[in-house]
N, C-alpha and C positions, 0 to 999 in steps of 0.2 A: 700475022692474022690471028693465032693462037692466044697469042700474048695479049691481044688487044679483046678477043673474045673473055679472055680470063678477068682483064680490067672489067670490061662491060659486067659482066657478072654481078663483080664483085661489089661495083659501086651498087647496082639495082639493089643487092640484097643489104648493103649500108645502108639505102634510100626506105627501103623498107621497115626497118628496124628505127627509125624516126620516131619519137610519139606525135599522137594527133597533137594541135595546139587548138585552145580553144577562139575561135573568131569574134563574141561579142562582148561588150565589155559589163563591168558590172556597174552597181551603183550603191556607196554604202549610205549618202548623205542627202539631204531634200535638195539643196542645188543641183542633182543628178550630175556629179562631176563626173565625167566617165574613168573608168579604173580598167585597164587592159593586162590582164594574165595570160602568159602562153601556155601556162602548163597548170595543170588541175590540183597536180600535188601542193600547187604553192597556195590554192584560195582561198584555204581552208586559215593558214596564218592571217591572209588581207580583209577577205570581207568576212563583215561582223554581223551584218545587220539583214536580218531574215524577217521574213511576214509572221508575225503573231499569233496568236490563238485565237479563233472563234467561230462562234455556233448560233446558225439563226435557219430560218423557215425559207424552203424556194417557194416556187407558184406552186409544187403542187405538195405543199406544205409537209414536203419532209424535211427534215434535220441536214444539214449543210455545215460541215465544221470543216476545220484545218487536217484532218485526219481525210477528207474526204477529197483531198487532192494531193495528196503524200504521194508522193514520186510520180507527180503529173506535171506539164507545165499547164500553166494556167494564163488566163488573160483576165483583167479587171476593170472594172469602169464602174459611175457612179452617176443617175439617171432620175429621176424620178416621173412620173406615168403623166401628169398633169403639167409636165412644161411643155411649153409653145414654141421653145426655140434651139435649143442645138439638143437637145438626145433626141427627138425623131432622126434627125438626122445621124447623130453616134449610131443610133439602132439601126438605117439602115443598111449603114456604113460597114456596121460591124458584122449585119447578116454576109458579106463577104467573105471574112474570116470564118463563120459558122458555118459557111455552102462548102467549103475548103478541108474543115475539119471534122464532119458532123456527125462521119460514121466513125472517127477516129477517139474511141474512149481515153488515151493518155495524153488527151488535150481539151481542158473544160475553158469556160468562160462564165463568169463572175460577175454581175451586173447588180451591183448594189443600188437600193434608193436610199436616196436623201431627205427622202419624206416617210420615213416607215410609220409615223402617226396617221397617214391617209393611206399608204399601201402596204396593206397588209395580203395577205395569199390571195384572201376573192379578186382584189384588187389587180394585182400582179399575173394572175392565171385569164383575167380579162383582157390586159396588156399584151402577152402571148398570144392566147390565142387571135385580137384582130392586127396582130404582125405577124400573125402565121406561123410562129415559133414553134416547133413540135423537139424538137431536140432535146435527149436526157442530159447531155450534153452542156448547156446551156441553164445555168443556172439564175432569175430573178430572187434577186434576196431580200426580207424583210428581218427587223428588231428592233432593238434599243437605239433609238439615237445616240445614245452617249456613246455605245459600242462601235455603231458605224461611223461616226463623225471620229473617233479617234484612228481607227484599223486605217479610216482615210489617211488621216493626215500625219501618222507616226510610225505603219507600218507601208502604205504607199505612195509615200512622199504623193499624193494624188494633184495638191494644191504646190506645183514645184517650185517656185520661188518663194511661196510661203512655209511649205512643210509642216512641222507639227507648231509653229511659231506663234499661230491664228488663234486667237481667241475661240474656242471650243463651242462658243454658243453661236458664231457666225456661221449663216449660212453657206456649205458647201454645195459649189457649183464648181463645175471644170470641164474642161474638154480634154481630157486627159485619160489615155489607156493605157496599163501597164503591162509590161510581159514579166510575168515571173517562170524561174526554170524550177526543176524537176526538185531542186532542196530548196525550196522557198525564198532563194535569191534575186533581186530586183534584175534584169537583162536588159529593159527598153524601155521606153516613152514614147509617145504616137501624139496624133492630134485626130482623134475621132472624128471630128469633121472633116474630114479629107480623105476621099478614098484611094488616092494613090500611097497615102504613109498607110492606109488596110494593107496593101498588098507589098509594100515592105513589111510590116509587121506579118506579112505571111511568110513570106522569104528568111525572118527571124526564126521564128516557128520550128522551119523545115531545118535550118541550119542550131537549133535547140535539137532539135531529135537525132541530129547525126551525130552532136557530141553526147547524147544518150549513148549510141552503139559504140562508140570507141570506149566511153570511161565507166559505163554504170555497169 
């Protein structure tokens, strides 16, 4: 019984001494081929490809850059105020994820328009408010088309079978949310219209933050 108590031990404190393994996988390319790592020291050699720089106006027309979600995970999408057919429903899809996360500041969401020539801040903070949106959390972004249209399609593969491949002047639509982790690395794909892939994409989220606690 000694001997077996000494085993049990021994293994516990083996089992112990394990590193965490990371669970989701990444994505360096617009096909979102999934890329699966178990260990964090290696991801840095594999994936390449991180979210880009930039700088535009939320609704309540502060400054919004890449600095302002540095070591947050983030979620993304791409909307504009005056469609009829799927971002009402992305938005109210995505209040899901918002009601989940809203007190929780190292987790924003990113809701880019496609129209920033008609939604500009008055425009976007009118959007919020009659969707009820109050969260600091939650950011409507406005700027350059050129800027948005490319971040889309080159730093979030947003258009996934096409990627950055699209002719830059075609109009981007998608139903498509991204999860990025904590170093600007792509983690998930969603279909915003659906709220059962919201609440997977929450389930990613929470399992983003636990590999926070073991590695960062």
């Amino acid at each position: 019984m000694k001997n077996f108590s000494l085993f049990l031990l021994l293994f516990i404190s083996i089992s112990s001494c394990e590193k965490p393994k990371l669970t989701l996988p990444f994505y360096n390319t617009p096909d979102f081929s999934p890329i699966f790592i178990d260990k964090e020291e290696r991801v840095a050699d594999v994936i390449t490809h991180h979210i880009g720089d930039f700088e535009m106006k939320n609704q309540n027309n502060q400054s919004i850059s890449k600095s302002t979600i540095q070591n947050k995970i983030h979620i993304a999408n791409f909307i504009f105020t005056s469609c009829g057919s799927i971002c009402p429903v992305m938005t109210e899809n995505m209040k899901i994820v918002h009601h989940q996360f809203e007190d929780d500041n190292s987790v924003n969401i990113l809701s880019f328009s496609v129209t920033p020539w008609i939604d500009n801040v008055e425009v976007l903070k009118e959007y919020t408010e009659k969707n009820n949106i109050k969260s600091d959390n939650w950011h409507f972004l406005t700027g350059k088309k050129s800027e948005i249209y490319s971040l889309a399609r080159t730093s979030y593969f947003a258009e996934e079978d096409l990627g950055f491949t699209k002719d830059s002047t075609e109009f981007l639509h998608t139903e498509h949310v991204i999860l990025v982790d904590q170093k600007q690395r792509i983690r998930g794909i969603y279909n915003g219209t659906l709220r059962l892939e919201m609440k997977q994409l929450i389930q990613d989220i929470n399992a983003l933050q636990e590999e926070q606690t073991q590695f960062f």
